[in-house]
C-alpha positions in Angstrom: -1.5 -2.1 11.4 -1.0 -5.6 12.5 1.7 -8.2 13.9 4.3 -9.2 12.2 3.4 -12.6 12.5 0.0 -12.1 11.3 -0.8 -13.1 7.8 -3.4 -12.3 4.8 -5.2 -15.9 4.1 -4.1 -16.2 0.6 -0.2 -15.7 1.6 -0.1 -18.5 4.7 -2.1 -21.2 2.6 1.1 -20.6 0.3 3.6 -21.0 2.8 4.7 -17.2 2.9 4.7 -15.8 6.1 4.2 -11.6 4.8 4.0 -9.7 7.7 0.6 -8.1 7.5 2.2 -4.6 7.8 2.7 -5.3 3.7 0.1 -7.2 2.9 -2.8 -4.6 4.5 -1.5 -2.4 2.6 -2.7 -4.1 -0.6 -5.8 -4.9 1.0 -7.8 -1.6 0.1 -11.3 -2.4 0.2 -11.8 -4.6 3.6 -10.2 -7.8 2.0 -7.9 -10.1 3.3 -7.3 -8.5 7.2 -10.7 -7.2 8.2 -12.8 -4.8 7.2 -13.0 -2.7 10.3 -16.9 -4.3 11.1 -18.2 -3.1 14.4 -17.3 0.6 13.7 -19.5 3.0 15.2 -22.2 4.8 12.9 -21.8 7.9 11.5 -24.3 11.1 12.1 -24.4 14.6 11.7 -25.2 16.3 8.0 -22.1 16.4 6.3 -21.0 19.7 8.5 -18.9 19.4 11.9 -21.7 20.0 14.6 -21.1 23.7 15.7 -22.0 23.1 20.6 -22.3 26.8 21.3 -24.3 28.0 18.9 -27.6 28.1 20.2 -28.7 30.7 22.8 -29.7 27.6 24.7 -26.6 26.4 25.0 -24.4 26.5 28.0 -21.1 29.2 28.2 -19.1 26.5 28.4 -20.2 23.1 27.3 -18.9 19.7 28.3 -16.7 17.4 26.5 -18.3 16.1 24.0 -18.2 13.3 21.2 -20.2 13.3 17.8 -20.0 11.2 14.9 -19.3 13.9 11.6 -19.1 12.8 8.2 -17.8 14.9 5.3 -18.2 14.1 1.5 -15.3 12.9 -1.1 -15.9 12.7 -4.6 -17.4 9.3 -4.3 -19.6 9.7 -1.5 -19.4 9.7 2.7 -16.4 9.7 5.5 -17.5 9.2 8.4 -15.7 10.3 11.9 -16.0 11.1 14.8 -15.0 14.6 16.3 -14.2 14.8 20.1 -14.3 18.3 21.6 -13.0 19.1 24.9 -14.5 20.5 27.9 -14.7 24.6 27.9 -15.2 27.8 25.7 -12.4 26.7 23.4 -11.3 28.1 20.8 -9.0 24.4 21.0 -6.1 23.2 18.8 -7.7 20.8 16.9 -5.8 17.8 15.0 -6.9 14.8 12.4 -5.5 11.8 13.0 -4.9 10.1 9.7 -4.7 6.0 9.7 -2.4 3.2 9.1 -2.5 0.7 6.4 -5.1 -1.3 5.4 -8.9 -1.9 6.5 -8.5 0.3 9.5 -11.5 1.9 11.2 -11.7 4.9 13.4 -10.8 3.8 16.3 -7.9 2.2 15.0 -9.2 -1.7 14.4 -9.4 -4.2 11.9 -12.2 -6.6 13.4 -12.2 -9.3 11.4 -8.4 -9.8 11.8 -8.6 -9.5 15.2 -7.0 -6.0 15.8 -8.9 -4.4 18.4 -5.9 -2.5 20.3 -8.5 0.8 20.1 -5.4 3.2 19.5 -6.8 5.5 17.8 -9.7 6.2 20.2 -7.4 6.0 22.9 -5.1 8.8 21.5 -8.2 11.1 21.0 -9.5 10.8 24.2 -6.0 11.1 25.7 -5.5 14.7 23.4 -9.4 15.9 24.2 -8.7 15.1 28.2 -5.5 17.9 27.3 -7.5 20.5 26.2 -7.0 19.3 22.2 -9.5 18.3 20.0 -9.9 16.0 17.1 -11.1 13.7 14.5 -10.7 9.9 13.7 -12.3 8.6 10.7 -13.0 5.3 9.3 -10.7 5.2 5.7 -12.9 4.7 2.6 -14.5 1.9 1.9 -14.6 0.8 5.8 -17.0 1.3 8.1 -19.2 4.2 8.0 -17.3 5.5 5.1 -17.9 2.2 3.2 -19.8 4.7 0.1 -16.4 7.0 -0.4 -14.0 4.0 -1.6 -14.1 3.4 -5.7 -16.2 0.8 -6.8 -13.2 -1.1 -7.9 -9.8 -2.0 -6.5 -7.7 -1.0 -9.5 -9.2 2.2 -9.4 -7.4 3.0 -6.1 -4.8 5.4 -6.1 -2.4 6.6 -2.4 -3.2 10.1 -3.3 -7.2 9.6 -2.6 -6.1 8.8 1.4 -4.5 12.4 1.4 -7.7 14.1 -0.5 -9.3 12.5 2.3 -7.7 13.5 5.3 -7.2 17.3 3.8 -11.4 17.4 3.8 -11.0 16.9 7.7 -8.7 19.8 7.6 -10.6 21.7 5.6 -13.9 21.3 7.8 -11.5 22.0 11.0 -10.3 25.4 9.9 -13.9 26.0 9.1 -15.0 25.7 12.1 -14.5 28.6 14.6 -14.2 26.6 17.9 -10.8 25.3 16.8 -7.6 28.1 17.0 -5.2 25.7 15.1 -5.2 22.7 12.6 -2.4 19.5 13.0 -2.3 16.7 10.9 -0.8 13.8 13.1 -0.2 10.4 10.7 0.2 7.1 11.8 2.4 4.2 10.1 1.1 4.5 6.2 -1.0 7.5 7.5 2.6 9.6 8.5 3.7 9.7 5.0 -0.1 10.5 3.7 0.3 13.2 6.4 3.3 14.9 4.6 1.3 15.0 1.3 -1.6 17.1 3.3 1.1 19.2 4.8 2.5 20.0 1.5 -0.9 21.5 0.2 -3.2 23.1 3.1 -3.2 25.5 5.5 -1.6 23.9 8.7 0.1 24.9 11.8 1.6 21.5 12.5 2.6 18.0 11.1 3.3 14.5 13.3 4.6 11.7 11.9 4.6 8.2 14.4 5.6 5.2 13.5 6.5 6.3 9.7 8.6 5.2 7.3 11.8 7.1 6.4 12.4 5.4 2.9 10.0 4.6 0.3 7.7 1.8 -0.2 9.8 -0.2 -2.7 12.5 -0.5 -0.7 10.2 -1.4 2.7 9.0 -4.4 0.8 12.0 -5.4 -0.1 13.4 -5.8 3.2 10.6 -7.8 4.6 10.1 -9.8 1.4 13.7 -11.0 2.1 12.5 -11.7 5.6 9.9 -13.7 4.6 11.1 -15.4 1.0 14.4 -16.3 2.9 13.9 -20.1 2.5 13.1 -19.3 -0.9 15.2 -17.6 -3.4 13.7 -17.8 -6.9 10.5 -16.5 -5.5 12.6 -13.6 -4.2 14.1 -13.4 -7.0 10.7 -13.4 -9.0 9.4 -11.0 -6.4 11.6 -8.3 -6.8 11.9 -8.0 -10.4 8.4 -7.1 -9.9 9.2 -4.6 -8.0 11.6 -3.4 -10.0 9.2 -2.9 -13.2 6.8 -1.2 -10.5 9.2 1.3 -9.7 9.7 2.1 -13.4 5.7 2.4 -13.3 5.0 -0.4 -14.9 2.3 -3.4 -14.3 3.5 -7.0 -14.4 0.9 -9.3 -15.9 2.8 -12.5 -15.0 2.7 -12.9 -11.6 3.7 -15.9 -9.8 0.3 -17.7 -7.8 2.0 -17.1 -4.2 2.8 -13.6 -4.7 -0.9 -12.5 -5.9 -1.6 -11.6 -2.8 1.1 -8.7 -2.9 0.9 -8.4 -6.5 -2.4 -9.1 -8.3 -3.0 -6.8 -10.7 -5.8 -4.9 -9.4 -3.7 -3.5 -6.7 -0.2 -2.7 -9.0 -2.1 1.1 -9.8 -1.9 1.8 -6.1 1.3 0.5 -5.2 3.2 2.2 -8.6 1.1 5.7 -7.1 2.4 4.7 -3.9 6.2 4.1 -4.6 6.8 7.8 -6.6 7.1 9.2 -3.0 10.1 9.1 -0.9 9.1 10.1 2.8 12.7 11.7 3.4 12.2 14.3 0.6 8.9 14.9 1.1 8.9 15.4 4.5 12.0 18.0 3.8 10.0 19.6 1.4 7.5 21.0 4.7 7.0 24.6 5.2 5.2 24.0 8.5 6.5 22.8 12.3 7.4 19.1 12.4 7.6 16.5 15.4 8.8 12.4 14.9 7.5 10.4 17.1 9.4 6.6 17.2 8.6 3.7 19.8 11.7 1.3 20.6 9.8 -1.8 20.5 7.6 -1.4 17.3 8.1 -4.4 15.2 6.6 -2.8 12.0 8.6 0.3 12.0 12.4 0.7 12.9 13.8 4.0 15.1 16.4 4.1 11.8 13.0 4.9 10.0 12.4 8.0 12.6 16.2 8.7 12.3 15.9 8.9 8.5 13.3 11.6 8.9 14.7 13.5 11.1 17.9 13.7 9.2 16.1 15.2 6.4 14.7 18.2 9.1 17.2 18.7 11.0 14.7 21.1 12.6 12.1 18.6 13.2 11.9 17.3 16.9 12.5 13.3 17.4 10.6 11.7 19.8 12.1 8.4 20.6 9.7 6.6 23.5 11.4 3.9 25.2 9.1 0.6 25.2 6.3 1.8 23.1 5.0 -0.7 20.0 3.3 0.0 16.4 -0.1 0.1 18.5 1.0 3.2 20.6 1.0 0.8 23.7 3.4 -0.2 26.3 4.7 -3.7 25.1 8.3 -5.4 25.0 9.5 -7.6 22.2 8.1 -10.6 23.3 5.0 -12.2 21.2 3.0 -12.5 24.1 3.4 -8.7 25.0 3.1 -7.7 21.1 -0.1 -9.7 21.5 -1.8 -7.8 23.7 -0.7 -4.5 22.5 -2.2 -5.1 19.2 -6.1 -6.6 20.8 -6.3 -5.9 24.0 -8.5 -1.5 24.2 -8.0 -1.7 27.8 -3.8 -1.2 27.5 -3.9 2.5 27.6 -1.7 4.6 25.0 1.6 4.9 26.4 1.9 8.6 28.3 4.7 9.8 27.1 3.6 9.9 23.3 0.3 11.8 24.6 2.8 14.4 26.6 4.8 14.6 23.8 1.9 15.5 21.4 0.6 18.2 24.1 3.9 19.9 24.1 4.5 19.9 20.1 0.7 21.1 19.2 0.2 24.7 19.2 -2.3 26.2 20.9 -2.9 29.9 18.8 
């Protein structure tokens, strides 16, 4: 996540102002927009701590928040699980992130994006009755060991083989009835790829993109190349050859930060998916959730979606941004939605998620 106005280091010494929406999303392993520093540790063993197990414990414990870690191929994610006050069993759901460096909590510290939003929402949910887990994506934070050694090695599937491990340790667990996947931004189309494969009672997409990647970049490429049209031009006959899966060696020096060839492996993984058929493709409940003043994502995204499941229910909440936050359409306002934890996540996406989430 970031503002639009935001840009990765490489890009503004060029003179291309890339909103950092693309550019994080090229930045896989902590470059460019922060790497999520500050994060809280992780703990437990690898298992998600089980409260009531022990004759000691109380009938009904207290809300609670522990830091959980789970293990991917490469090594350890770490969360945090918040559990709500009671016997439980709960509806649990993970909370899969946004582009880029993004931590649990929803933050890219060294870019200065410290909106919380992700904490925020899981506090919000586990003050419902609904619990869940945030985790810091691979290669960030506590999870720093998970992420492939090298950036061409990154693929979009491994941030779904991720998330369904949270899944997978969810349903394991017995305090939690059911198991939602609720994706953010990047995270909502990552989301659809879990749904397609595990055992779920629910999907959320908010803030996601109805068409695929290629043709995301190539709107705000045009946005930002406007002033210049051979690097546009230059930019997206790269994209072109992308699309047809294949990498482009010769790439111009003020487009290497969208295009250098260590990240083409991702992006060509990323662009074989097209959110609108995937997202038709569901065999499980679906809810859409779409703010009117996020500048990263358009309501004609949510719209899109929502076409393609016609079942789905659309959520479209008046005033709220990309961070999940209260903000109009002025810079200022966008500002503080985007690094300012004490703006709380906007009510009527937390009532919305309450109502959607089943409870058995």
């Amino acid at each position: 996540m970031s503002l639009r106005s935001r840009l990765v280091g490489s890009a503004r010494r060029a003179g291309i102002a890339l909103p950092c929406s693309a550019a994080l999303a090229w930045s896989l392993l902590g470059a460019g927009c922060g790497a999520g520093e500050g994060a809280p540790p992780p703990g437990g063993s690898g298992a998600l701590p089980d409260d009531g197990g022990s004759p000691d414990a109380p009938a009904c414990p207290e809300a609670a928040s522990v830091g959980v870690t789970v293990e991917n191929a490469r090594g350890a994610l770490a969360g945090t699980l918040e559990v709500p006050a009671g016997c439980g069993p709960f509806p649990a759901v993970v909370i899969i992130p946004g582009s880029g460096p993004t931590d649990r909590d929803g933050n890219q510290a060294a870019a200065g994006l410290l909106a919380d939003s992700y904490k925020l929402l899981a506090e919000g949910l586990r003050d419902r009755g609904i619990a869940s887990v945030r985790y810091d994506k691979a290669g960030i934070g506590g999870s720093v060991s998970a992420a492939p050694r090298a950036e061409q090695e990154m693929r979009f599937e491994m941030g779904a083989d991720d998330a369904a491990l949270w899944v997978e340790e969810l349903r394991a667990d017995g305090r939690f009835a059911t198991v939602t996947v609720v994706g953010h931004s990047e995270g909502s189309l990552l989301g659809m790829l879990v749904a397609a494969r595990t055992n779920l009672d629910g999907y959320v997409s908010i803030a996601g993109a109805g068409r695929p990647i290629g043709d995301v970049l190539r709107e705000q490429l045009a946005s930002a190349l406007q002033q210049d049209e051979a690097l546009l031009e230059a930019a997206n006959g790269i994209l072109d050859q992308l699309e047809l899966g294949q990498p482009v060696e010769d790439v111009p020096a003020s487009l290497l930060s969208v295009f250098r060839p260590s990240v083409q492996p991702y992006v060509i993984s990323w662009m074989k998916y097209d959110p609108a058929a995937e997202i038709q493709a569901l065999a499980v409940p679906v809810l859409i959730v779409q703010g009117t003043t996020d500048i990263q994502v358009k309501v004609e995204d949510a719209e899109l979606l929502a076409r393609a499941r016609p079942d789905a229910e659309l959520v479209v909440v008046e005033g709220m941004s990309h961070t999940l936050k209260a903000a109009t359409l002025s810079a200022a306002s966008q500002n503080a939605a985007y690094s300012d934890p004490s703006l709380p996540v906007v009510p009527r996406l937390l009532e919305a998620l309450e109502a959607f989430i089943p409870a058995e």
